[in-house]
C-alpha positions as CSV (number, residue, x, y, z in Angstrom):
1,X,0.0,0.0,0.0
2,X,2.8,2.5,1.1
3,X,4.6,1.7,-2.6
4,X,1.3,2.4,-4.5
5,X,1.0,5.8,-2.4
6,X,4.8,6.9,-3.2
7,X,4.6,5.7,-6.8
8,X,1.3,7.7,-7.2
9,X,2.6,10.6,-5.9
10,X,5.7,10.4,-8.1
11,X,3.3,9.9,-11.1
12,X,1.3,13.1,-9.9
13,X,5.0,15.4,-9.7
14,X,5.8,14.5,-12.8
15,X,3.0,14.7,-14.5
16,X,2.7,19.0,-12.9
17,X,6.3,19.7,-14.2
18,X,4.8,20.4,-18.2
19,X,2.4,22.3,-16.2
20,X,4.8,24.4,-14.5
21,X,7.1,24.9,-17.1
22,X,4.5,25.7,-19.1
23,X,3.1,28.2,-16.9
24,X,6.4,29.6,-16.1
25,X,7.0,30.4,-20.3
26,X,3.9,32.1,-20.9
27,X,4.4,34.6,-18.3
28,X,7.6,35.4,-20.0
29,X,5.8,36.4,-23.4
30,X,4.3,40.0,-24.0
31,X,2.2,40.7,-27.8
32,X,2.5,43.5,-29.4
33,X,0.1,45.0,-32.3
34,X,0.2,48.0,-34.7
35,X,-2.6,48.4,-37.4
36,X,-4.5,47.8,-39.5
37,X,-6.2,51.1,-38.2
38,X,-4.3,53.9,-36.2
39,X,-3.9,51.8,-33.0
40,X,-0.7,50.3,-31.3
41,X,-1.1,48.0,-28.0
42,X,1.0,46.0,-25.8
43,X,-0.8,43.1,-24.2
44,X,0.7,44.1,-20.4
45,X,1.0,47.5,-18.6
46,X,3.5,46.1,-16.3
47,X,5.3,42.8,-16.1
48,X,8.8,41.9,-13.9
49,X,12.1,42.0,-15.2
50,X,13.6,39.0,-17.1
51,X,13.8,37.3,-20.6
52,X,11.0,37.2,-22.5
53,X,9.4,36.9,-26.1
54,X,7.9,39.4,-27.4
55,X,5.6,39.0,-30.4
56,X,4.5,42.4,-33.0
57,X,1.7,41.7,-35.5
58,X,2.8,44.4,-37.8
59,X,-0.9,44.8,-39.5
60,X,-0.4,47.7,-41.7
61,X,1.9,49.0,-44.3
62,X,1.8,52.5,-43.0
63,X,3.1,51.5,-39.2
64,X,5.7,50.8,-37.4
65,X,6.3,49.1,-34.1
66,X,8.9,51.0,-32.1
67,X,10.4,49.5,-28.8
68,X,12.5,51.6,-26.6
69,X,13.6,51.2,-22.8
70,X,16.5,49.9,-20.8
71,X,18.6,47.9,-23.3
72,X,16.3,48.1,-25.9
73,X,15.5,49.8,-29.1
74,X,13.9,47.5,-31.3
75,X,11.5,48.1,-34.7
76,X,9.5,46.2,-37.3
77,X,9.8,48.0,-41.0
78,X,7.0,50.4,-42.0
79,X,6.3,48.9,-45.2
80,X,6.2,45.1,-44.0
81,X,2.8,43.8,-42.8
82,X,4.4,40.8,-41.0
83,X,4.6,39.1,-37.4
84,X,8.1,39.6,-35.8
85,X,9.2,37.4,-32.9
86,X,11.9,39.0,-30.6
87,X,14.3,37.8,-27.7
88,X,14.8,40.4,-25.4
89,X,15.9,41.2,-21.6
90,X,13.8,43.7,-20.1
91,X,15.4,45.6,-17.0
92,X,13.0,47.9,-14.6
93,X,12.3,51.3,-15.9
94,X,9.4,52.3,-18.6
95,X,9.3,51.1,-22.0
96,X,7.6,52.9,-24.6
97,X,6.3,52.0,-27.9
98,X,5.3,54.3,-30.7
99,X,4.4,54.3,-34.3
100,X,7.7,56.2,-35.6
101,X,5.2,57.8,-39.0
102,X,2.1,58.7,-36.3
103,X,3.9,58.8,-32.8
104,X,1.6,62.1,-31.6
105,X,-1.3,59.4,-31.7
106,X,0.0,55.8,-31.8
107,X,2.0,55.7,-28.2
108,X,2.1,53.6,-25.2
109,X,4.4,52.4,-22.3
110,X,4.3,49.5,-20.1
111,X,6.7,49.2,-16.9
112,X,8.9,46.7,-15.3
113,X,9.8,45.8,-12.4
């Protein structure tokens, strides 16, 4: 009885550890989205410091998706209308993010921690 209970419970922490990891990844992703009309987003207003993946659904060939903040100055081309995937390590401080061609109306910022 005793071996059934510790092989069940092995079965049961193995089984959490996709779980977890996969828990542990998708809080390390942020989306990103300019277009296809004169709005720009960023799918978290504040998220903790660390490595993450950073999607931009580029969804107009008159944007651009601008990334700026501790470490990083990153872009997608105006004329593309393609999904970028990016690596980055984001530090505490304020990002922003801005539509270089329409940057008085398409702007944002998110924070980290």
């Amino acid at each position: 009885m005793r071996s059934t209970l510790v092989t069940l419970a092995c079965a049961a922490a193995v089984a959490a550890l996709p779980t977890a990891a996969a828990a542990a990844t998708s809080k390390q992703t942020l989306t990103g989205t300019d277009g296809p009309g004169f709005t720009i987003t960023m799918s978290k207003k504040s998220v903790q410091g660390g490595s993450y993946t950073i999607t931009i659904h580029d969804k107009s060939n008159i944007h651009d998706f601008h990334l700026t903040g501790p470490g990083v100055n990153m872009k997608t081309s105006v004329a593309a209308v393609k999904t970028y995937t990016w690596k980055v390590k984001l530090k505490p401080g304020t990002y922003t993010f801005v539509c270089d061609p329409h940057k008085t109306i398409m702007h944002g910022t998110f924070k980290v921690t």
